[in-house]
C-alpha positions as CSV (number, residue, x, y, z in Angstrom):
1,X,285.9,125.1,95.0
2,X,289.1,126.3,92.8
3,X,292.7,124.9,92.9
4,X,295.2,126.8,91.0
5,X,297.1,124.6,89.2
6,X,299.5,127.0,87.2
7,X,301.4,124.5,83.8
8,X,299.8,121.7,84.7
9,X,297.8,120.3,81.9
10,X,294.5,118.9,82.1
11,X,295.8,115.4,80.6
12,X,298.2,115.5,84.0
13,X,295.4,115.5,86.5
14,X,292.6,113.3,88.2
15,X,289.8,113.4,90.0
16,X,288.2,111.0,92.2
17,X,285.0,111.1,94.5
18,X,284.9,107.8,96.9
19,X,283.0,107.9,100.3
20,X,282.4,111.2,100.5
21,X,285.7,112.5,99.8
22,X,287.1,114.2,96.2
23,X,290.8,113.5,95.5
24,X,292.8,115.4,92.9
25,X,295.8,114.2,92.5
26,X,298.7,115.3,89.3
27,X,302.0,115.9,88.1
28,X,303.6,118.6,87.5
29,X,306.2,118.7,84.6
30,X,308.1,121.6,83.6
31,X,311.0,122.1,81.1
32,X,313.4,125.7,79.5
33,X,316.2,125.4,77.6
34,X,317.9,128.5,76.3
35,X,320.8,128.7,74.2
36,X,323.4,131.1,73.5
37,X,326.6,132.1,71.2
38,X,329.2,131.1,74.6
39,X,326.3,129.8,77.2
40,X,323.5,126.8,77.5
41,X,320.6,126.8,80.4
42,X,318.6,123.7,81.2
43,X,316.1,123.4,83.5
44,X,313.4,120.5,84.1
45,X,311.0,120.6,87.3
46,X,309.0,117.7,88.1
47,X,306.6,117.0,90.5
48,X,303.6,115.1,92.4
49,X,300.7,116.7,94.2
50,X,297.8,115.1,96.0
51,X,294.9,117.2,97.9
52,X,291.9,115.7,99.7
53,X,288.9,117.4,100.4
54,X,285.9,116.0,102.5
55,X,282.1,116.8,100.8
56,X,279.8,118.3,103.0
57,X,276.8,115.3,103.8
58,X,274.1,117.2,101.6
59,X,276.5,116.7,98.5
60,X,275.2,114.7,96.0
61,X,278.6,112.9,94.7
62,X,277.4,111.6,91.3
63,X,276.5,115.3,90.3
64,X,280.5,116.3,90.4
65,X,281.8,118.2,87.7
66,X,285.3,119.5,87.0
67,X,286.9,121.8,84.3
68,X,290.3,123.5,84.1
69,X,290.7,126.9,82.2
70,X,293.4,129.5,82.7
71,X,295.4,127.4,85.3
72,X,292.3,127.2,87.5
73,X,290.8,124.1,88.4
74,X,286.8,124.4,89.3
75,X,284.9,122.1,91.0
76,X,281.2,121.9,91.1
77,X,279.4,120.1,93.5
78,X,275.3,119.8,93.3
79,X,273.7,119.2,96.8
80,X,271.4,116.5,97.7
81,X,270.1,114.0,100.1
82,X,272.9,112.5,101.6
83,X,273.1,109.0,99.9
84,X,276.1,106.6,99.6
85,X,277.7,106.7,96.2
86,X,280.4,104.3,94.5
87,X,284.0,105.6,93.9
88,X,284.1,107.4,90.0
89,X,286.4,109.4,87.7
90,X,285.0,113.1,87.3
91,X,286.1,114.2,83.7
92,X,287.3,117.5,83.3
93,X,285.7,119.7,81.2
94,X,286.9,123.0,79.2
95,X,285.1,126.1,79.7
């Protein structure tokens, strides 16, 4: 699975897996400034995201990997025997 996630850094985002579901949730934050001889621009965009995402029952949730490269946010998920896992924080990795 891959969520484009254009200027967001990976220090901005997080992963969680809990009952079968994989959060990733961030924050976007986004600032330009240009100057002039006579003019002065100033922009700043800011905002939260939050997308859920259901794992198929053959996933096998502590085998969840994530890693962010070129704006592009993979996730890996191994399958399995369906089991019941605890809730966890999937580090992101760089390719």
């Amino acid at each position: 699975m891959a969520i484009e996630l254009p200027g967001v850094e990976e220090k901005d985002i997080d992963v969680t897996v809990d009952e079968g579901m994989v959060t990733v949730r961030g924050e976007k934050k986004e600032e330009r400034e240009e100057k002039g001889d006579t003019w002065y621009f100033s922009e700043r965009q800011y905002g939260s995201f939050s997308r859920s995402f259901r794992l198929p029952a053959d996933a096998d949730q502590s085998k969840i990997s994530a890693d962010l490269k070129d704006g592009v946010l993979t996730l890996t998920v191994a399958r399995a025997a369906p089991e019941v896992a605890k809730s966890r924080k999937v580090p992101i990795g760089k390719s």
